[in-house]
Every structure is written in structure tokens, then in C-alpha cells.
N, CA, C and O atoms as CSV, one atom per row, in Angstrom:
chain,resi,resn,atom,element,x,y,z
A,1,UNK,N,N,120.504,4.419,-180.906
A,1,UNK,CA,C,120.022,4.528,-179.533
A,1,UNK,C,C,119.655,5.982,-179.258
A,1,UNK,O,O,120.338,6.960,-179.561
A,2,UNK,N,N,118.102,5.980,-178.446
A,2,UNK,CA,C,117.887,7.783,-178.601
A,2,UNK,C,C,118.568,8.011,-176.886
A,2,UNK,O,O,118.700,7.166,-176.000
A,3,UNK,N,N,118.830,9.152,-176.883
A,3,UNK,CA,C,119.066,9.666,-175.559
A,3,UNK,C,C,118.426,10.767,-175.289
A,3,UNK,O,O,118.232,11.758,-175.994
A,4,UNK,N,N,118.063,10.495,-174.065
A,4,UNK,CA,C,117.066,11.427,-173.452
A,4,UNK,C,C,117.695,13.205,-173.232
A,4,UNK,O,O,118.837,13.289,-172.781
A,5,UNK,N,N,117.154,14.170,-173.462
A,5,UNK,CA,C,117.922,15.574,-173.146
A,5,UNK,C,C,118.844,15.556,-171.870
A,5,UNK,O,O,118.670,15.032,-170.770
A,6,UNK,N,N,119.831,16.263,-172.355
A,6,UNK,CA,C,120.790,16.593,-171.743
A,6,UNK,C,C,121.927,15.573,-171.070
A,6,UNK,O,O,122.782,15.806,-170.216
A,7,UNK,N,N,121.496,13.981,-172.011
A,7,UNK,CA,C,122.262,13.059,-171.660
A,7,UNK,C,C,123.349,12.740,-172.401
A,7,UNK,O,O,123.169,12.224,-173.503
A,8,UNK,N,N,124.586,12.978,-171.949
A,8,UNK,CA,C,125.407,12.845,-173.142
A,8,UNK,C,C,126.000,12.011,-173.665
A,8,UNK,O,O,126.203,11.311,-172.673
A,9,UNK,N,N,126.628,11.312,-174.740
A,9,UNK,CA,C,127.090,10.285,-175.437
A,9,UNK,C,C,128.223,10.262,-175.007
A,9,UNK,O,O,128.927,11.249,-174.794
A,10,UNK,N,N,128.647,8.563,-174.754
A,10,UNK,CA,C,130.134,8.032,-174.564
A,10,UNK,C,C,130.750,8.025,-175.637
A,10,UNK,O,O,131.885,8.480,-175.499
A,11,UNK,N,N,130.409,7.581,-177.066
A,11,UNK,CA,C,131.126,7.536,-178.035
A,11,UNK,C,C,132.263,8.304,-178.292
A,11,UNK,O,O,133.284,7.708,-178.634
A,12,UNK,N,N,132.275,9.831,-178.161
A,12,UNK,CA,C,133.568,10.421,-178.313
A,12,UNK,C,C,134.517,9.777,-177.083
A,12,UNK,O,O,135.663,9.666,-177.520
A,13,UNK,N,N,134.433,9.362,-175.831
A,13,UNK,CA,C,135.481,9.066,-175.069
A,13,UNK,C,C,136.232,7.607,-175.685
A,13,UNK,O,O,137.433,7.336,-175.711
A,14,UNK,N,N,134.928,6.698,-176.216
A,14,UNK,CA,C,135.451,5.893,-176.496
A,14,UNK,C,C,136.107,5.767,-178.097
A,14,UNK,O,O,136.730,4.814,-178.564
A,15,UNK,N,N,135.789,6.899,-178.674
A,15,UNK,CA,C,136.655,6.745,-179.744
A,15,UNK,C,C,138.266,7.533,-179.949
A,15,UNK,O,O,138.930,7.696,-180.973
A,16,UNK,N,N,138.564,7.951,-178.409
A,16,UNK,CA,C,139.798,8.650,-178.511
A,16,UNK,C,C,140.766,8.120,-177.269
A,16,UNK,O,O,141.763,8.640,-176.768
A,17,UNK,N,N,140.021,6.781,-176.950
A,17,UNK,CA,C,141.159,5.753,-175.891
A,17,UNK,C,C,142.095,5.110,-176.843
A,17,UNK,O,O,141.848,4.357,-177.785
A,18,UNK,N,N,143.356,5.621,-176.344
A,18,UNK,CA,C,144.780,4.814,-176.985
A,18,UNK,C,C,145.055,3.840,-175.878
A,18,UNK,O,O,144.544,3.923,-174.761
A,19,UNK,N,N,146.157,2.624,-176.383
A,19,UNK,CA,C,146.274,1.405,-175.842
A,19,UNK,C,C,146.735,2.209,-174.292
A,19,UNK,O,O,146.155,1.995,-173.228
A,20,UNK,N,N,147.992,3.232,-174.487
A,20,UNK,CA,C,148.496,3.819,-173.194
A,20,UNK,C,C,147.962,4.363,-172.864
A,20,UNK,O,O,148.575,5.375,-172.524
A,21,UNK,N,N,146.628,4.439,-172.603
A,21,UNK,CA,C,145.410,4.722,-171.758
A,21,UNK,C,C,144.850,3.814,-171.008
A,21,UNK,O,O,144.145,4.132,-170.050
A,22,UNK,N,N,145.068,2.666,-171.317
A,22,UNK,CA,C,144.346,1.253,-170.792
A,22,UNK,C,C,145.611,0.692,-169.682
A,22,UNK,O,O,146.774,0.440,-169.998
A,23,UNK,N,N,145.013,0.590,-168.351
A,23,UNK,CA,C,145.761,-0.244,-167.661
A,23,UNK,C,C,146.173,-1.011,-167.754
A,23,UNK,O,O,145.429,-1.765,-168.381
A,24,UNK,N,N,147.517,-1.703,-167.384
A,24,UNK,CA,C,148.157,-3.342,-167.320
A,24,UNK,C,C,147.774,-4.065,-166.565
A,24,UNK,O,O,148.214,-4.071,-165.416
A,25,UNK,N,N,147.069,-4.690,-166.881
A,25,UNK,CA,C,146.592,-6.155,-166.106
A,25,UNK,C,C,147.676,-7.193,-165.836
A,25,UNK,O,O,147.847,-7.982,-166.765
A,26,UNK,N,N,148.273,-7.322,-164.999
A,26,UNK,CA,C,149.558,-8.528,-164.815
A,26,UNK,C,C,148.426,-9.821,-164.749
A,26,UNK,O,O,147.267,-9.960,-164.359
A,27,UNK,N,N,149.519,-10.702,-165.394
A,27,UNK,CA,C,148.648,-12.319,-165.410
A,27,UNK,C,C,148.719,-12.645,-163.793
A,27,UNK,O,O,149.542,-12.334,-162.931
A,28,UNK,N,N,147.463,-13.430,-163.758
A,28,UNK,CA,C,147.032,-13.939,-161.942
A,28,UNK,C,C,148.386,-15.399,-162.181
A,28,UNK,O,O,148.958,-16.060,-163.048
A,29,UNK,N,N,148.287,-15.216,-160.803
A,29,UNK,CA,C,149.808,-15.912,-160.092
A,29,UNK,C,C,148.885,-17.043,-159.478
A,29,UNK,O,O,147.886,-16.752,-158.821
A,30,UNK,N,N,149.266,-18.332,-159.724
A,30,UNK,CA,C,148.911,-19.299,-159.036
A,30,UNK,C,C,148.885,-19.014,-157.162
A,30,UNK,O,O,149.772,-18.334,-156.647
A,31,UNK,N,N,147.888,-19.565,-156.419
A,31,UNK,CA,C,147.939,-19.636,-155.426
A,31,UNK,C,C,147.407,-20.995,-154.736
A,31,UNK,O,O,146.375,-21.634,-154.945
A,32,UNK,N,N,148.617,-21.239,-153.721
A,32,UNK,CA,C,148.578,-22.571,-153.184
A,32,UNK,C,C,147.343,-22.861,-151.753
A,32,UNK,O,O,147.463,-22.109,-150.786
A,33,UNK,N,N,146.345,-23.831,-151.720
A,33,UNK,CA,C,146.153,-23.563,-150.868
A,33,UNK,C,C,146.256,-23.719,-149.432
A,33,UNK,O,O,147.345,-24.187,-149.100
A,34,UNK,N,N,145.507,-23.486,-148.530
A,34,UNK,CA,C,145.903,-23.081,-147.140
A,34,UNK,C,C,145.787,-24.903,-146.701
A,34,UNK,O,O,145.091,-25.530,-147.499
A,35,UNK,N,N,146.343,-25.671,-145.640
A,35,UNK,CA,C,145.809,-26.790,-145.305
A,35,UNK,C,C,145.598,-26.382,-144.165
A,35,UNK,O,O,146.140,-25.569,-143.417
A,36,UNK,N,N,144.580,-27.170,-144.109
A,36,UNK,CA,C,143.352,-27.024,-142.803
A,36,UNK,C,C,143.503,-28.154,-142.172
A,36,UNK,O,O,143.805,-29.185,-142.773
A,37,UNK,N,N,143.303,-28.101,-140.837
A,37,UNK,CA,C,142.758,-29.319,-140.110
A,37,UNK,C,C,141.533,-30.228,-140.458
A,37,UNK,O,O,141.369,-31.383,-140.853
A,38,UNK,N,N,140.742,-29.147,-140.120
A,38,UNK,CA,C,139.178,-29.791,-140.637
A,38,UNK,C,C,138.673,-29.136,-141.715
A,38,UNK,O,O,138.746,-27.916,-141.859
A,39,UNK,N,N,138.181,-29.864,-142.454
A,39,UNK,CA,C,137.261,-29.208,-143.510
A,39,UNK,C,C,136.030,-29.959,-143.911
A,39,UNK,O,O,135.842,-31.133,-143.593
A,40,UNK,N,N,135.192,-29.236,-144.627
A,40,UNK,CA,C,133.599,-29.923,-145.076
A,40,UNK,C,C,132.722,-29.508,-143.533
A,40,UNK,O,O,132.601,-28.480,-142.866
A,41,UNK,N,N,132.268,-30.798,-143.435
A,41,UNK,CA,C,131.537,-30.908,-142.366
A,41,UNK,C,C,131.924,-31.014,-140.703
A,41,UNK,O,O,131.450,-30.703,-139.610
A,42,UNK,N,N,133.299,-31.772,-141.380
A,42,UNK,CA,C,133.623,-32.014,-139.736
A,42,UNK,C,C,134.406,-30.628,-139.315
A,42,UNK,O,O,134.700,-30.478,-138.129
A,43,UNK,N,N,134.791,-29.481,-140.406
A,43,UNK,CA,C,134.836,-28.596,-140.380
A,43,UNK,C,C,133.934,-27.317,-139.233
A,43,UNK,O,O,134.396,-26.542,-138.395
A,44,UNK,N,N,132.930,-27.500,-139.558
A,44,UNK,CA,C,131.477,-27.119,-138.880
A,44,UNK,C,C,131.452,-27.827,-137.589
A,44,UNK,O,O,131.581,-27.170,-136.556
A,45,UNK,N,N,131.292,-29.147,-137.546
A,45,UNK,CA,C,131.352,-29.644,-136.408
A,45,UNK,C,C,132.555,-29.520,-135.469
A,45,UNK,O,O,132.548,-29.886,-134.294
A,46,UNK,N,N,133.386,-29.076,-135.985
A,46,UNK,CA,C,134.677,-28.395,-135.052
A,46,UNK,C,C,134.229,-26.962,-134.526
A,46,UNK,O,O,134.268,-26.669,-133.331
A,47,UNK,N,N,133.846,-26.189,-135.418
A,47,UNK,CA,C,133.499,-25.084,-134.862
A,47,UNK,C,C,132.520,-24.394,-133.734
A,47,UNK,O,O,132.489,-23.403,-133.006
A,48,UNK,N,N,131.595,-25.771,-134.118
A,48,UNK,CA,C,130.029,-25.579,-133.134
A,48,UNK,C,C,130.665,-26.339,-131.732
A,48,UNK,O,O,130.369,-25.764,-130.685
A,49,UNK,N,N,131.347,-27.338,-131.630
A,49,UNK,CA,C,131.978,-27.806,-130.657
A,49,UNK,C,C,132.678,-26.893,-129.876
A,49,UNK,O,O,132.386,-26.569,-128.725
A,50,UNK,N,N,133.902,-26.366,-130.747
A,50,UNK,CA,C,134.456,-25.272,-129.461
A,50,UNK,C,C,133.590,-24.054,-129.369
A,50,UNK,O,O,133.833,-23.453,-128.322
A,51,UNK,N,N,132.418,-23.323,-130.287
A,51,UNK,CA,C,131.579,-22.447,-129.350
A,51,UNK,C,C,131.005,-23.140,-128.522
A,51,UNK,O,O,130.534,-22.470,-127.603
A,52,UNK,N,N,130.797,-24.477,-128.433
A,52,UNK,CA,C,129.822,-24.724,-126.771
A,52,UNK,C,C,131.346,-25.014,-125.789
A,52,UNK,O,O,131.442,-24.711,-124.600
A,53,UNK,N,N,132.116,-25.467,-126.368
A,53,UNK,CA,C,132.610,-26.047,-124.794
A,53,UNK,C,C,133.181,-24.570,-124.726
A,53,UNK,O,O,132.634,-23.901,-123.849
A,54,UNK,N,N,134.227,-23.863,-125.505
A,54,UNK,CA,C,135.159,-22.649,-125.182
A,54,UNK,C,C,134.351,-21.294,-125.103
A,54,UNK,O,O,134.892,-20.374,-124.489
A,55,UNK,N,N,133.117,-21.084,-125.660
A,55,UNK,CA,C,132.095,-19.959,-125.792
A,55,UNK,C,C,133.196,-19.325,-126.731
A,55,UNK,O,O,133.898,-18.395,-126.334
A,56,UNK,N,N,133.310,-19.846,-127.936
A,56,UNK,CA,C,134.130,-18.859,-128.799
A,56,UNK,C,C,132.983,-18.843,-129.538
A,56,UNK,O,O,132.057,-19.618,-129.295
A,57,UNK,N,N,132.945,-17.800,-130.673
A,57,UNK,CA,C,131.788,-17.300,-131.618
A,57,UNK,C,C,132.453,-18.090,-133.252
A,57,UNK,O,O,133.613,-18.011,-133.656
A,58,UNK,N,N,131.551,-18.649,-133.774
A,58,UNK,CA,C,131.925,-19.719,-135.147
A,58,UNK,C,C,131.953,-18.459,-135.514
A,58,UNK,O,O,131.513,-17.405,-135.053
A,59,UNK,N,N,132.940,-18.977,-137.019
A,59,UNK,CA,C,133.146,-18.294,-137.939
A,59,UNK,C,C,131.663,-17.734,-138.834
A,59,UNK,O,O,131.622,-16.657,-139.428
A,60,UNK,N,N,130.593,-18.654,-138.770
A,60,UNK,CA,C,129.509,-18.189,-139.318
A,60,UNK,C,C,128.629,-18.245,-138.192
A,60,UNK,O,O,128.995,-18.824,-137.170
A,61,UNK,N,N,127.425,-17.665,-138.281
A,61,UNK,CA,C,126.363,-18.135,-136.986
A,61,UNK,C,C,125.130,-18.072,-137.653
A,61,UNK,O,O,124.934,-17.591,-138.769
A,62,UNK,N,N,124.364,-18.554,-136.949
A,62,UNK,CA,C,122.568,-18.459,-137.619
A,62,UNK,C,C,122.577,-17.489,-138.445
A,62,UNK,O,O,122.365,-17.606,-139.652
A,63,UNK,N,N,122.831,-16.420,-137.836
A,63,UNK,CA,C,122.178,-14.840,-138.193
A,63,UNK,C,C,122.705,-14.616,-139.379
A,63,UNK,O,O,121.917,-13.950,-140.049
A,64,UNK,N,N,123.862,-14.913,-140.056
A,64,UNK,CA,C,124.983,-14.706,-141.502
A,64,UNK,C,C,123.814,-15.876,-141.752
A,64,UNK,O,O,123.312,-15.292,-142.712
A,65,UNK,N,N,123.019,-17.048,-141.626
A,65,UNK,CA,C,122.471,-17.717,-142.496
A,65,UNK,C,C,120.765,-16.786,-142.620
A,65,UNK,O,O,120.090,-16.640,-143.639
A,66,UNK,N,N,120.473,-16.313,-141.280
A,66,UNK,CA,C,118.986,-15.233,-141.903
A,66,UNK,C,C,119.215,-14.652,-142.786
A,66,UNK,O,O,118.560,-14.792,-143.819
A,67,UNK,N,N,120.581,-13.500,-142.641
A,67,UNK,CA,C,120.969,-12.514,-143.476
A,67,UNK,C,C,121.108,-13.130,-144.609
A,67,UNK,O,O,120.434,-12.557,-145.465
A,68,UNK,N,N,121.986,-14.543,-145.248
A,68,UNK,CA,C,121.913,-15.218,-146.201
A,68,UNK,C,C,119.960,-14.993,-147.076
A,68,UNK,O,O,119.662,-14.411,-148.119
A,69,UNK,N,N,119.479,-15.391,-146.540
A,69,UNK,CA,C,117.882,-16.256,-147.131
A,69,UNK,C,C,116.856,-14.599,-147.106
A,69,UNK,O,O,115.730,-14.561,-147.602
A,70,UNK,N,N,117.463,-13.467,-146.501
A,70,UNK,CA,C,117.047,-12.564,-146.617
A,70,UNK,C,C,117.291,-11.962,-147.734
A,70,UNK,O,O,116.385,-11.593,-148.481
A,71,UNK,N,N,118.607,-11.781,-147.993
A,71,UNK,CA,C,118.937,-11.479,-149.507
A,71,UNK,C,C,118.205,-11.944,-150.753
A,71,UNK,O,O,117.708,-11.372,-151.723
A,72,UNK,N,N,118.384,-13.737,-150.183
A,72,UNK,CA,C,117.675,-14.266,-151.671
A,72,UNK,C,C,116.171,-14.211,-151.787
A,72,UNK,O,O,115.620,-14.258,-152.886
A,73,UNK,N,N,115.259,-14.074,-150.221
A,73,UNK,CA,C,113.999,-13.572,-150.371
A,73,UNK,C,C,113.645,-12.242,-151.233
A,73,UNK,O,O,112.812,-12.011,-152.109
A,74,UNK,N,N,114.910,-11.271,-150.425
A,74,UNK,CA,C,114.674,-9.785,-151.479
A,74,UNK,C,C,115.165,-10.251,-152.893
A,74,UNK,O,O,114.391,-9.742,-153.704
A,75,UNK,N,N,116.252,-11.105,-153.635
A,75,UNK,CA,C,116.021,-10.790,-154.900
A,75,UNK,C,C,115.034,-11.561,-155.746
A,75,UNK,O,O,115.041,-11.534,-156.977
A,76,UNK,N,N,114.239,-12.205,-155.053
A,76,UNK,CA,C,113.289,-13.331,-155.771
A,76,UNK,C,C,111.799,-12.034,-155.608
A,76,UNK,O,O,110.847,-11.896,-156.375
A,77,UNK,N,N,111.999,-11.556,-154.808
A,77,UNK,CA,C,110.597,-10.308,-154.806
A,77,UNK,C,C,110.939,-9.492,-155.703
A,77,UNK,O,O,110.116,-9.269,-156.591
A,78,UNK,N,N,112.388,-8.735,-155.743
A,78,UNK,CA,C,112.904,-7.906,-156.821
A,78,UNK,C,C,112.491,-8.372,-158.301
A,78,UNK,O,O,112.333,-7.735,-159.343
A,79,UNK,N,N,112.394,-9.549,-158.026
A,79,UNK,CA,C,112.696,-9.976,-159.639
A,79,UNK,C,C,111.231,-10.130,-159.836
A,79,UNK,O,O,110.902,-9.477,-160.826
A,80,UNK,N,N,109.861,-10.952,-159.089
A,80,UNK,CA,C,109.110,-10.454,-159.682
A,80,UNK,C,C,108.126,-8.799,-159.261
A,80,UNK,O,O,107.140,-8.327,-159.827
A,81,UNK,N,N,108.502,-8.553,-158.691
A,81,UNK,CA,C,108.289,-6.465,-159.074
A,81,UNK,C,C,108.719,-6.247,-159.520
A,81,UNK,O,O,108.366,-5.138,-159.919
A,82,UNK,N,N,109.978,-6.727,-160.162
A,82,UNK,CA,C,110.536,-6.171,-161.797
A,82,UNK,C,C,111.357,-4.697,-160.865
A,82,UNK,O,O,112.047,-3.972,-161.583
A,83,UNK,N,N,111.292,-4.440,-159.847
A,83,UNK,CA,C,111.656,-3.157,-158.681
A,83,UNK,C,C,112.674,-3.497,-157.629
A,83,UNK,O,O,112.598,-4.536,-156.972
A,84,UNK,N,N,113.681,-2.558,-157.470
A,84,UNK,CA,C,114.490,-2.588,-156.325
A,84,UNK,C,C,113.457,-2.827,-155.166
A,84,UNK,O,O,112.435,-2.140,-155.174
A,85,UNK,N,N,113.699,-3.996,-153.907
A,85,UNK,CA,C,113.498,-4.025,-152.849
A,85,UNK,C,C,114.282,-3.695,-151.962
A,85,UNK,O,O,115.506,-3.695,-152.093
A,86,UNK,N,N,113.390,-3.228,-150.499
A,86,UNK,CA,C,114.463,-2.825,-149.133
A,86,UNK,C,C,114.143,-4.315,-148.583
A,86,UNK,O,O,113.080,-4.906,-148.394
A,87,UNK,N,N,115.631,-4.715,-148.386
A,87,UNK,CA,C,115.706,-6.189,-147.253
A,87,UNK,C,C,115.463,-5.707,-146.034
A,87,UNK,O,O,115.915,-4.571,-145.887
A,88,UNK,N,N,115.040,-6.050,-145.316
A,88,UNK,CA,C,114.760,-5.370,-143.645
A,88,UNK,C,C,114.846,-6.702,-142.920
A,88,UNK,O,O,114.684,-7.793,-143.467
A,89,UNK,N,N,115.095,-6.522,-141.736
A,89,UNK,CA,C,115.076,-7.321,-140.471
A,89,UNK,C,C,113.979,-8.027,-139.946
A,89,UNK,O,O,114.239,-8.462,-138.825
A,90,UNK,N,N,112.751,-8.325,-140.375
A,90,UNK,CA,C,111.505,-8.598,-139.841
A,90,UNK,C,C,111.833,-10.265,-139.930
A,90,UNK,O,O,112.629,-10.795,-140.705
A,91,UNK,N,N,111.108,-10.839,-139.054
A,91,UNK,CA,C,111.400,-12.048,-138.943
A,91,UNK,C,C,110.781,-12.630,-140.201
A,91,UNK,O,O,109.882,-12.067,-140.825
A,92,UNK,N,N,111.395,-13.946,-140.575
A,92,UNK,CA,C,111.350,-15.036,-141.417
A,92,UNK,C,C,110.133,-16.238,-141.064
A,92,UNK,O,O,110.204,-17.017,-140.114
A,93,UNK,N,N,109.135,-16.186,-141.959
A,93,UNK,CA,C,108.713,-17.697,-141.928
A,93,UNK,C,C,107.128,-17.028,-141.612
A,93,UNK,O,O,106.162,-17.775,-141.456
């Protein structure tokens, strides 16, 4: 692999890591999960219910779904410009 001037090679770091250099990873611990009242759909439909009758704000709202389809608009442009895109706020559609 060539490297460009003044870029320097990892190889010496990685040829002088001992095991007691490497962090302990503890094994993942089972976790139980939470029980819910509602879940799936009627999940959603619980939520959209008490924002109209209580004016509480759902856990998700439209805008987390623009922001959703904005992302995947910017990485489907990213990908063909082969180029980082800026996601911006401009309306959809």
C-alpha cells in the first residue's frame, strides 16, 4: 500500500500491542424485556389518541418521519454522487 507524503504507517503501533494493552470486554448479560401495555399498532393508536384527547406530544411525530426519508433521500443521492451530501430542511415531494 503506497502512502502519500508525510502520512505515516500504523504498522509499528500495531506490531507492538500486547494482550495487556487490549481492553476487557465483559460478556453481554441477558436483558429481560420491558412489558408494555400496548404494542405494534395499537401501540400507535394509543399514542395518537391521547395526543388528541390529552394534547400530549407522541413519542414520534411526522417530523422524526420527514427527518427519517430525509436521511434516506440524502444517502441514496450520496451514493449516486459517489459524494458526501448536506441533508437540509427544504420541503419533500
Amino acid at each position: 500500500m503506497r502512502r502519500s507524503h508525510g502520512q505515516k504507517s500504523l504498522e509499528p503501533l500495531l506490531r507492538r500491542r500486547r494482550p495487556e494493552d487490549v481492553l476487557a470486554v465483559e460478556e453481554p448479560q441477558p436483558v429481560q424485556p420491558v412489558e408494555m401495555e400496548h404494542t405494534g399498532q395499537a401501540y400507535l393508536l394509543h399514542e395518537f389518541h391521547e395526543a388528541i384527547t390529552k394534547g400530549i406530544t407522541p413519542a414520534t411525530t411526522c417530523q422524526d418521519n420527514l427527518n427519517s426519508l430525509r436521511m434516506v433521500f440524502g444517502a441514496i443521492a450520496s451514493f449516486e454522487q459517489q459524494a458526501p451530501v448536506a441533508i437540509t430542511r427544504r420541503r419533500l415531494g
